[in-house]
DRENTIMI-611600 format. One record per atom (N, C-alpha, C, CB): residue number from 1; x, y, z; residue in one letter; atom name. Coordinates in steps of 0.05 Angstrom, whole numbers. Glycine has a CB too. Example, Ala and Ser with C-alpha at 12.3 -4.5 7.8 and 13.67 -1.06 7.14 Angstrom:
REM residues 2
1; 264; -114; 156; A; N;
1; 246; -90; 156; A; CA;
1; 264; -66; 156; A; C;
1; 226; -89; 181; A; CB;
2; 257; -45; 142; S; N;
2; 273; -21; 143; S; CA;
2; 258; 1; 157; S; C;
2; 282; -12; 114; S; CB;
END
This chain:
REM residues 82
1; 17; -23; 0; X; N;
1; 0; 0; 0; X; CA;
1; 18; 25; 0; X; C;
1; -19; 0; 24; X; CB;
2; 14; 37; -19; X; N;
2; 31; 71; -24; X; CA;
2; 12; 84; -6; X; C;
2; 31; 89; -62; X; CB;
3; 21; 110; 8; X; N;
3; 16; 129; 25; X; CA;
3; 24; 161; 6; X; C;
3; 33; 122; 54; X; CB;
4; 7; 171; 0; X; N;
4; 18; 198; -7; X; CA;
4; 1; 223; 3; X; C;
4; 20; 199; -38; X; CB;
5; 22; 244; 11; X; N;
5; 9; 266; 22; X; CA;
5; 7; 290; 6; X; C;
5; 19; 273; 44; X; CB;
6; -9; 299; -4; X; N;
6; -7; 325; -26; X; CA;
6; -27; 354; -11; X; C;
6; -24; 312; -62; X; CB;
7; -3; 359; 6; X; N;
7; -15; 384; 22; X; CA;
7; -34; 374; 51; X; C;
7; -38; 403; -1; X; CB;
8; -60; 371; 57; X; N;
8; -70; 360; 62; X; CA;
8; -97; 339; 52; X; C;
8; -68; 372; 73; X; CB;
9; -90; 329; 33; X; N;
9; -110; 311; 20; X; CA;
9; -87; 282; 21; X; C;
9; -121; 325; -18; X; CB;
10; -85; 263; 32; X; N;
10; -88; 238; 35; X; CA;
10; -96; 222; 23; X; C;
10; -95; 234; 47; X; CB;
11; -70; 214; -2; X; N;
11; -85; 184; -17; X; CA;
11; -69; 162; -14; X; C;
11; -90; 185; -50; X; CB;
12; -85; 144; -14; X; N;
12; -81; 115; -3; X; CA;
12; -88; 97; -28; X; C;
12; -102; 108; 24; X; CB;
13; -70; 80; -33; X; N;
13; -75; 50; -48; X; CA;
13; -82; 33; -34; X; C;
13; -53; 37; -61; X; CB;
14; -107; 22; -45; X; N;
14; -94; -12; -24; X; CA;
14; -137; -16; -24; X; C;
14; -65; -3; 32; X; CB;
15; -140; -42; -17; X; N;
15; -161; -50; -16; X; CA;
15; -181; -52; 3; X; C;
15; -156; -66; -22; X; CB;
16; -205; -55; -1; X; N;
16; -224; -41; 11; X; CA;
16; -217; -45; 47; X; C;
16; -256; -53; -1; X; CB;
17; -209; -74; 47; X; N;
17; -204; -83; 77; X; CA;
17; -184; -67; 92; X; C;
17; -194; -111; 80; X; CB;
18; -172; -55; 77; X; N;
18; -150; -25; 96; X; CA;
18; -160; -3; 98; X; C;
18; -121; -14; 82; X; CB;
19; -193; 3; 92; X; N;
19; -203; 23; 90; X; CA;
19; -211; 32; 130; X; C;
19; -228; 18; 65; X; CB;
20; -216; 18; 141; X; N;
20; -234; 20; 167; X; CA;
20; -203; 25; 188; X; C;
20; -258; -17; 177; X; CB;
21; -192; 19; 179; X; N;
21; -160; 28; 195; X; CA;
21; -141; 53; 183; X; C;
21; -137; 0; 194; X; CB;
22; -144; 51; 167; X; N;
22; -124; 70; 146; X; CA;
22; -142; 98; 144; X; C;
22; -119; 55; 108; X; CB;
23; -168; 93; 136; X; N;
23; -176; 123; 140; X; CA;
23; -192; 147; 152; X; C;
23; -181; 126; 128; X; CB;
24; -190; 130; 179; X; N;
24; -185; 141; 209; X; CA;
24; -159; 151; 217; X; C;
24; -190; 121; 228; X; CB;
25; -137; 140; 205; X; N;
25; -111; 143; 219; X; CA;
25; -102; 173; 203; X; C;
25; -89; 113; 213; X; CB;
26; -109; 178; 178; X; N;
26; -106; 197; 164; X; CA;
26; -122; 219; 179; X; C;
26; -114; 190; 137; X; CB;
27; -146; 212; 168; X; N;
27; -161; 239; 195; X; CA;
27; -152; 252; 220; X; C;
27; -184; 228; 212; X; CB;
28; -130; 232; 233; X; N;
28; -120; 230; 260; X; CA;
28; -92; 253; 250; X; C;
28; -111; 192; 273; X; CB;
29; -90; 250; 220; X; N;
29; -61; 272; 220; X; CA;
29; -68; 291; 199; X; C;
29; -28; 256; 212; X; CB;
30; -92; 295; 201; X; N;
30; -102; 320; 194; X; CA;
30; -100; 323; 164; X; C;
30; -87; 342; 209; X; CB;
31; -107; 307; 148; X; N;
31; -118; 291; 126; X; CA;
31; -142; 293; 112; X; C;
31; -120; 270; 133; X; CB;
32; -146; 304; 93; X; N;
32; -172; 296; 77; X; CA;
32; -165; 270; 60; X; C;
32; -183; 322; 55; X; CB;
33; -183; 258; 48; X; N;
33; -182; 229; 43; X; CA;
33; -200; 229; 24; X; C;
33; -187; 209; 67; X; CB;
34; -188; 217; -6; X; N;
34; -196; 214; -32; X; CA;
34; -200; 178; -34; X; C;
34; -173; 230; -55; X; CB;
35; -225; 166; -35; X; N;
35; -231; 135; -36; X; CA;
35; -244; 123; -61; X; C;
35; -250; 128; -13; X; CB;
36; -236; 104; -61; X; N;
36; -252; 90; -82; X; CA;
36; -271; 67; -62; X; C;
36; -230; 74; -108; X; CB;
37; -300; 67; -84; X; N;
37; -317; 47; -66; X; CA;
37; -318; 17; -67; X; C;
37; -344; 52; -69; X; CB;
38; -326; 7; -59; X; N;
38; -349; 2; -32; X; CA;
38; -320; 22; -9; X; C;
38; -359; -50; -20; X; CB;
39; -335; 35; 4; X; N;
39; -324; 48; 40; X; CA;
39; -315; 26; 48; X; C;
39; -347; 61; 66; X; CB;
40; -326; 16; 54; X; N;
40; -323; -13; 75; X; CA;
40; -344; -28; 75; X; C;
40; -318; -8; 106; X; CB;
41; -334; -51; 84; X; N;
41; -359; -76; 82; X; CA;
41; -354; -87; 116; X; C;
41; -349; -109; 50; X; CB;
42; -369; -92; 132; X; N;
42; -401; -85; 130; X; CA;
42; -404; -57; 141; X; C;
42; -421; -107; 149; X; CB;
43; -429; -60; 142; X; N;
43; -440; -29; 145; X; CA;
43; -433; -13; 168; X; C;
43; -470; -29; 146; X; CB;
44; -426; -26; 189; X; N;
44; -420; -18; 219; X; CA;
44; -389; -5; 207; X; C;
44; -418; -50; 247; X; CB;
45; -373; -19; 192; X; N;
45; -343; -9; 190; X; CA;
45; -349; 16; 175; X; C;
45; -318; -30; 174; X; CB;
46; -365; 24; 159; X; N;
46; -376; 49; 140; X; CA;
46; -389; 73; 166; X; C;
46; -408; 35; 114; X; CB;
47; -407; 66; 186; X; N;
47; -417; 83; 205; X; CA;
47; -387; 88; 220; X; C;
47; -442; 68; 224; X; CB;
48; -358; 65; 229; X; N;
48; -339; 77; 254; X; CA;
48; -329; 98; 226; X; C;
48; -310; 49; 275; X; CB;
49; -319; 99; 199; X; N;
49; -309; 114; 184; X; CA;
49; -317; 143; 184; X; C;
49; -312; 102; 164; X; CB;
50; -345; 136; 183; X; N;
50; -361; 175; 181; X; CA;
50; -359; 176; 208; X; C;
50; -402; 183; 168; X; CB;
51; -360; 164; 224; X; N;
51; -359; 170; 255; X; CA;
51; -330; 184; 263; X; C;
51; -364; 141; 272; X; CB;
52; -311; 175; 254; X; N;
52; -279; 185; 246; X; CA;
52; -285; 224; 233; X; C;
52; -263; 155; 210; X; CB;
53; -294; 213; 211; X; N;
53; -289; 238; 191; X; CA;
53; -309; 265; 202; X; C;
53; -298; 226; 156; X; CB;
54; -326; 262; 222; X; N;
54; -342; 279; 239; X; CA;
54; -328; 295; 257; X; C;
54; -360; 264; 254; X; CB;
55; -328; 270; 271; X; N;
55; -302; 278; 301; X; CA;
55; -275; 298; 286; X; C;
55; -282; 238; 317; X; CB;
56; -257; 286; 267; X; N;
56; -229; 308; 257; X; CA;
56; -245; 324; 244; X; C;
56; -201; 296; 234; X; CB;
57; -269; 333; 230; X; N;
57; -272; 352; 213; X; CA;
57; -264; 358; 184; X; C;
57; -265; 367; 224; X; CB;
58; -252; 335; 180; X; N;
58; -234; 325; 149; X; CA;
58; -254; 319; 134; X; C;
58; -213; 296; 147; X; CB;
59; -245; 332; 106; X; N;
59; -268; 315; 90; X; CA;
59; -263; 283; 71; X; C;
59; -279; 336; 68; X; CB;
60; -283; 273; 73; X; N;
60; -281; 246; 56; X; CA;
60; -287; 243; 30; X; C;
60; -296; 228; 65; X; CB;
61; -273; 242; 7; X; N;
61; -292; 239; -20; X; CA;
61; -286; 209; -25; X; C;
61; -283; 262; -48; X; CB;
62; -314; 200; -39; X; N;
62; -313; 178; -43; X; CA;
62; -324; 171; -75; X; C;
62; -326; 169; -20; X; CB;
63; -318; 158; -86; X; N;
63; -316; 157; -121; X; CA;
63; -311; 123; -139; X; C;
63; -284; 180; -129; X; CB;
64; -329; 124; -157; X; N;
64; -336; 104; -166; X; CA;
64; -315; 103; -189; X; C;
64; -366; 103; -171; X; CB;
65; -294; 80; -189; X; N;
65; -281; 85; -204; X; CA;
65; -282; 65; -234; X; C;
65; -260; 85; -190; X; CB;
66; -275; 72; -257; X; N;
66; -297; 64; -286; X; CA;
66; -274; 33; -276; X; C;
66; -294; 89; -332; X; CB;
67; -299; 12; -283; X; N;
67; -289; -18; -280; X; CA;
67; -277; -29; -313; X; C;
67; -319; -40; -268; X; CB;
68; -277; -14; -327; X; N;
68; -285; -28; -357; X; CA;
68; -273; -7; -381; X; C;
68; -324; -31; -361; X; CB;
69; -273; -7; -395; X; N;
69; -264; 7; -425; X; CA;
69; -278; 22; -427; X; C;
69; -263; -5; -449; X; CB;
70; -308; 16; -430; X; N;
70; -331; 25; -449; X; CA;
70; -342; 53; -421; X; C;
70; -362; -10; -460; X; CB;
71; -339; 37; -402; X; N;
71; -348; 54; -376; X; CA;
71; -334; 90; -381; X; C;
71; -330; 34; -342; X; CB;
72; -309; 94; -386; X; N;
72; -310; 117; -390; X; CA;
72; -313; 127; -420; X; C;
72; -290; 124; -378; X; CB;
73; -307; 106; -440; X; N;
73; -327; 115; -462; X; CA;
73; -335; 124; -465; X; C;
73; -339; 111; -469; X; CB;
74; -369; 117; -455; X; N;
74; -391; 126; -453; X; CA;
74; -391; 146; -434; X; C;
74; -407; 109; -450; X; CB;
75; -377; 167; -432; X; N;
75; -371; 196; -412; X; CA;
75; -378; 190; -392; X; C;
75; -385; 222; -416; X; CB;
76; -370; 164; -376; X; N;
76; -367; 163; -349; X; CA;
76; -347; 160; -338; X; C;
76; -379; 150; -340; X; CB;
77; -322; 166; -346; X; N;
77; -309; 168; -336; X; CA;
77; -286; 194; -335; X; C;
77; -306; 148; -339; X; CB;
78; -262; 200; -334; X; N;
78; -244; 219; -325; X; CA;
78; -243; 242; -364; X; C;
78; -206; 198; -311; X; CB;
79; -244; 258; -351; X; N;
79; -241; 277; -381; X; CA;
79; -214; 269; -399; X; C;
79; -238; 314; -374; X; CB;
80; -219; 274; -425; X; N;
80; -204; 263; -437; X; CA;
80; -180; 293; -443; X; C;
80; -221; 246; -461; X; CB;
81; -156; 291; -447; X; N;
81; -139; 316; -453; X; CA;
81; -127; 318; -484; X; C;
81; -115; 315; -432; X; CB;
82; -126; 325; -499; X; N;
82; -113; 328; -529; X; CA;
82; -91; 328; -523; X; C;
82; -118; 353; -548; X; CB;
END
């Protein structure tokens, strides 16, 4: 899992199961935190997460990232640049 800090926004690699430890701990160092989904599985580890991101005041973005070719294709996914 890569750790990178860009000012205060916090991005993290790594799979969903490092999400309920990893991005609390970020919050804890004053961190905003860029995710890809599912948050966490089950739902209780998704409530201690926002329960985290309340308490520091950090914000959480969370983002569906395109699974497939056609997915951003069809303009769902990241803008394209010339």
């Amino acid at each position: 899992m890569s750790r990178k800090s860009h000012g205060k926004t916090n991005i993290k690699d790594g799979s969903t199961g490092f999400h309920k430890s990893r991005i609390p701990e970020a919050f804890e160092h004053e961190c905003d935190v860029f995710c890809d989904k599912p948050l966490a599985l089950p739902r209780r580890d998704t409530d201690e997460i926002i329960a985290a991101m309340n308490k520091s005041g950090r914000k959480l973005m969370v983002y569906q990232p395109p699974r497939r070719r056609g997915q951003m294709d069809a303009g769902g996914g990241l803008p394209r640049h010339a």
